[in-house]
C-alpha positions in Angstrom: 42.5 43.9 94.5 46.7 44.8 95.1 48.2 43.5 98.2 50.1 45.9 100.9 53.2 45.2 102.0 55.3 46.4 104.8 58.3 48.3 102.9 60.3 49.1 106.4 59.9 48.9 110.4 62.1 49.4 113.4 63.2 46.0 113.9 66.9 44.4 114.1 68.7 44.0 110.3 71.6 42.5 109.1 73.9 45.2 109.7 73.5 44.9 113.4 71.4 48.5 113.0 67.8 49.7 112.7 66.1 52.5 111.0 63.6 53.7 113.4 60.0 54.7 111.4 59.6 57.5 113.5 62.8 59.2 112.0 62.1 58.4 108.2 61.2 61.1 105.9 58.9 59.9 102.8 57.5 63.3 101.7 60.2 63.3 98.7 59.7 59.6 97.7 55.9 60.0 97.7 56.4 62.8 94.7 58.2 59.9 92.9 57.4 56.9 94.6 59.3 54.9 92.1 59.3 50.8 92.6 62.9 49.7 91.3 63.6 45.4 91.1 66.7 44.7 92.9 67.5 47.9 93.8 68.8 48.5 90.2 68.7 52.0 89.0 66.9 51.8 85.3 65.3 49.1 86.1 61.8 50.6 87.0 59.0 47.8 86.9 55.6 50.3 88.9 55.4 52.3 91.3 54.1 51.9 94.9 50.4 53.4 95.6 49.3 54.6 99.0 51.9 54.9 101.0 51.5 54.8 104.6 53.5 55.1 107.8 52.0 54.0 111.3 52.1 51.9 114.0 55.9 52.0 113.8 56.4 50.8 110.0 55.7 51.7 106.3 53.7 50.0 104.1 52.2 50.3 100.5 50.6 48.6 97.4 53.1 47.4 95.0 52.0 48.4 90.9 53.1 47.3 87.6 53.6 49.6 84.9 53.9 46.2 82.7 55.8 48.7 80.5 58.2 45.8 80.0 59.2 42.2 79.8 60.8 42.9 83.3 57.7 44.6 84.9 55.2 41.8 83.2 57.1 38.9 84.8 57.7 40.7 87.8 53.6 41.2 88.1 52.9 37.6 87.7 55.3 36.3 90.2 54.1 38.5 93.0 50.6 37.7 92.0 52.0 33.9 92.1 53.8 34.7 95.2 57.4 33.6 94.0 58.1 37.3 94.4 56.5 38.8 97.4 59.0 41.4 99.4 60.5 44.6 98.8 62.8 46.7 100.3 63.7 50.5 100.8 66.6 52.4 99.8 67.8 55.4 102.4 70.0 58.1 102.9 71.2 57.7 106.5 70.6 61.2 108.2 71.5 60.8 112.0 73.0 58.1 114.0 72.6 57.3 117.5 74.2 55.2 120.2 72.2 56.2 123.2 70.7 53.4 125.5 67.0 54.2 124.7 67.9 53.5 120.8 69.5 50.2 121.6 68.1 47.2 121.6 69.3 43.5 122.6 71.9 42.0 120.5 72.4 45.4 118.3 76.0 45.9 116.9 76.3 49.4 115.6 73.9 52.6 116.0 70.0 52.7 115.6 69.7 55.0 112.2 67.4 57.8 114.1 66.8 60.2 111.1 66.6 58.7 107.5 65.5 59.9 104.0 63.0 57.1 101.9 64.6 58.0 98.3 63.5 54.0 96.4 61.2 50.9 97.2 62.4 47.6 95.2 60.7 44.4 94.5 63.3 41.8 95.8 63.9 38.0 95.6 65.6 38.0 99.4 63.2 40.6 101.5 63.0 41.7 104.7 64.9 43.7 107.0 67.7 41.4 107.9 68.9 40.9 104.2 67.6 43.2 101.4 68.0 46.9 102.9 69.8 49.1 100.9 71.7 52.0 103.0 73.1 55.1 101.9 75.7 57.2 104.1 78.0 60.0 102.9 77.4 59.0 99.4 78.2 55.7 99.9 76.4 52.5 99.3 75.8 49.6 101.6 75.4 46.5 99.5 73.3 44.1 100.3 73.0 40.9 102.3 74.6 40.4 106.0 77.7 39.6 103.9 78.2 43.1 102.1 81.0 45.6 103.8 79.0 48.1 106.0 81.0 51.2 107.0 78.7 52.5 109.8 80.6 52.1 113.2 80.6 49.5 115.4 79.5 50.2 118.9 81.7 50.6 122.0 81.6 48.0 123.3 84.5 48.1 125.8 82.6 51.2 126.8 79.6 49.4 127.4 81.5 46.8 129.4 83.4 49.8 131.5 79.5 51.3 132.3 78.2 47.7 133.8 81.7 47.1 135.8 81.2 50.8 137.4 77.5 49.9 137.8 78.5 46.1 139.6 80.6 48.6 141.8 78.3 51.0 142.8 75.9 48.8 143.8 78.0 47.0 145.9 79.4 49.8 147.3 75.3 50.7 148.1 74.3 47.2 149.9 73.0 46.1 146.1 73.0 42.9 144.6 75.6 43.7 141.7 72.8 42.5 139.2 71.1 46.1 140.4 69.7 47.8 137.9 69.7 51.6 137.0 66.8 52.6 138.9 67.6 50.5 142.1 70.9 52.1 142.4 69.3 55.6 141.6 66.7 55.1 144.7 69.3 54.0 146.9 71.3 56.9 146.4 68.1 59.4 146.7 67.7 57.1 150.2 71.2 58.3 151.1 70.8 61.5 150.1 67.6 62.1 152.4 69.6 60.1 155.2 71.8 62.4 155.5 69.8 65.6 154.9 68.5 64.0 158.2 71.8 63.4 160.2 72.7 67.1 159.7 69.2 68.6 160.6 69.4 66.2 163.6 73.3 67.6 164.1 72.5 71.2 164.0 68.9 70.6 166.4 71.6 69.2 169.0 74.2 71.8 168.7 71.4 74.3 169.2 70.0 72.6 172.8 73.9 72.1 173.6 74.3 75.6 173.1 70.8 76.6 175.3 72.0 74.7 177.9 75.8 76.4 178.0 74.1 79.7 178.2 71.3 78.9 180.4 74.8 77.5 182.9 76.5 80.8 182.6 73.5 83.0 183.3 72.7 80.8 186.5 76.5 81.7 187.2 76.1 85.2 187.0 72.4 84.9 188.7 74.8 83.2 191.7 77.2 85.9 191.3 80.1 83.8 190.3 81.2 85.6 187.3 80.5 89.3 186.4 78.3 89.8 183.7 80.8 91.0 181.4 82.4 87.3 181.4 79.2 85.7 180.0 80.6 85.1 175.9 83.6 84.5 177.3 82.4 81.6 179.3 80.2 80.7 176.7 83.1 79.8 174.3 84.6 78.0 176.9 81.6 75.9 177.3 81.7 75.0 173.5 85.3 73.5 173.5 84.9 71.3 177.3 80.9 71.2 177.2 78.0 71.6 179.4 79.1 69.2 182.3 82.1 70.3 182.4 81.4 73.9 183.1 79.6 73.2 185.3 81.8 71.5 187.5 84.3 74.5 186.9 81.3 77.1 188.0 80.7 74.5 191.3 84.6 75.8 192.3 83.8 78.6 192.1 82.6 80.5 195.5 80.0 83.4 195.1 81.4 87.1 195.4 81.4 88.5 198.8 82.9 91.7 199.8 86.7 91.8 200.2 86.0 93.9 203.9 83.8 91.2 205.3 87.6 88.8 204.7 89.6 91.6 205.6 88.0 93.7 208.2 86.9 97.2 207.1 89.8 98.8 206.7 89.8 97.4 203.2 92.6 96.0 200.9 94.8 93.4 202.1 97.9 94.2 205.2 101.3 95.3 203.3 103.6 92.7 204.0 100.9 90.3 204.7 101.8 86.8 203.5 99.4 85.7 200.7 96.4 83.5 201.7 95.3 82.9 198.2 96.6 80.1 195.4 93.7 80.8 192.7 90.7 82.9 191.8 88.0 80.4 193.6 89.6 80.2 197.0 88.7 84.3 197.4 85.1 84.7 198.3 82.8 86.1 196.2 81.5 89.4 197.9 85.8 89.7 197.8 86.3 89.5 194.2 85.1 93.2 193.0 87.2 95.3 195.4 90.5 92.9 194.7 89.7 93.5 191.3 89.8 97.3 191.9 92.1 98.2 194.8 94.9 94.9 193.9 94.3 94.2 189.9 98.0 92.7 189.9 96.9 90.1 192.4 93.6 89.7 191.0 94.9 89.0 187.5 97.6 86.4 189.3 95.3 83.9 190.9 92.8 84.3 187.5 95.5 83.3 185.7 96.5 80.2 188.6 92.4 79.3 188.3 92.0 79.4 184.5 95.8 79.3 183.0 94.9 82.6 181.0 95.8 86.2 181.2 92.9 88.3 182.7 92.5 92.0 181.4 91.2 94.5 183.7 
């Protein structure tokens, strides 16, 4: 009965790379699924029978043509076990550097698509020294010695990516040994913290607001200010607040009629000396008829009470 071997897996070679399983293409090599020794064109010894990928590698069943003095010997020292490895020959199809291809202690990019085109029966197996790479039509030799032209990784990138991460955790109230997805929950904690601040700021701005209007309607309720002042009065109590207007509405004496000051002859003696320094020192019932019979000496002591033109 023949013995399987595993021809290829995902794990860490020579190279400081890895040909992930999941990314090799066999379909052409099982239509000639030639067994080479040494990885030495011409130097065909069998073929390999059944060949299978799962579980994250790719195995077969090593057989000897015995079609020469090669093939013979090579037979009897695998069934002796002198000669018990092989190792695949591919065409390098994609490369990738991304985190999730990486693993610990990996030097250049994980080989994510490949093409299967040769197994070989080899003296030195296994991934780390007898893979045989192909890339752009050029060979990789073999051993952890041969020149391999596939790119190194950046690695002062790398080291630029965990400085910036250090920084940002600090920055959060992180250990700077913080991983990835600590730093990512604190930041969705921040985010949500502050989604709550401004709900909370805009839920106060609204009752800050109720409570300037419900101040200026109870001013007009109390005749203090005519109705037509009431946005005006509102904006006012935006910029100084609620306490604030409220002390400047207290100054302020209810409206009376000017003829219950002034008799009933109405309007103020010519020649009279002025009795008035601001708005809030006329009485309220007073206010509407100086606003219609003396406008000029209305609009003077509105100014003296709220340092603003009034426009009649």
């Amino acid at each position: 009965m023949g013995k399987r071997v595993r021809i290829s897996n995902d794990s860490l070679n020579s190279y400081g790379t890895r040909a992930l399983t999941s990314g090799m293409n066999v379909e052409q090599y099982c239509r000639n699924p030639v067994l080479l020794y040494q990885h030495e064109r011409g130097n065909v010894i069998g073929y390999v029978k059944d060949l299978k990928v799962e579980n994250d590698e790719v195995t077969g069943e090593p057989m000897f043509d015995e079609a020469s003095e090669l093939s013979i010997r090579c037979k009897k020292q695998y069934e002796f076990g002198s000669l018990r490895m092989v190792s695949v020959g591919l065409d390098i199809l994609e490369l990738s550097d991304e985190p999730q291809h990486l693993v610990q202690g990996q030097t250049r990019p994980t080989i994510t698509k490949s093409k299967l085109f040769e197994v070989s029966l080899v003296d030195i197996g296994a991934n780390d020294d007898a893979i045989v790479l192909h890339k752009d039509g050029q060979r990789i030799t073999l051993g952890k010695d041969g020149e391999c032209p596939l790119p190194l990784l950046n690695t002062n990138q790398n080291n630029y990516k965990e400085m910036e991460q250090k920084k940002l955790a600090l920055q959060l109230g992180l250990p700077e040994t913080a991983d990835e997805a600590a730093i990512e929950t604190a930041i969705e904690q921040l985010k949500t913290a502050k989604a709550e601040n401004e709900g909370l700021k805009k839920d106060k701005e609204t009752l800050t607001l109720a409570a300037i209007t419900k101040t200026v309607e109870a001013a007009i309720g109390e005749k203090r200010i005519s109705p037509d002042k009431k946005e005006q009065f509102i904006e006012l109590g935006k910029k100084v607040g609620s306490d604030e207007l409220q002390k400047v509405f207290a100054a302020m004496s209810p409206q009376m009629k000017l003829s219950q000051t002034l008799g009933h002859h109405g309007g103020l003696p010519t020649g009279a000396p002025m009795t008035y320094q601001k708005l809030s020192e006329v009485p309220s019932d007073k206010l509407p008829e100086l606003r219609e019979k003396q406008p000029d000496e209305y609009k003077r002591l509105y100014k003296a009470e709220y340092g603003m033109e009034c426009e009649i």
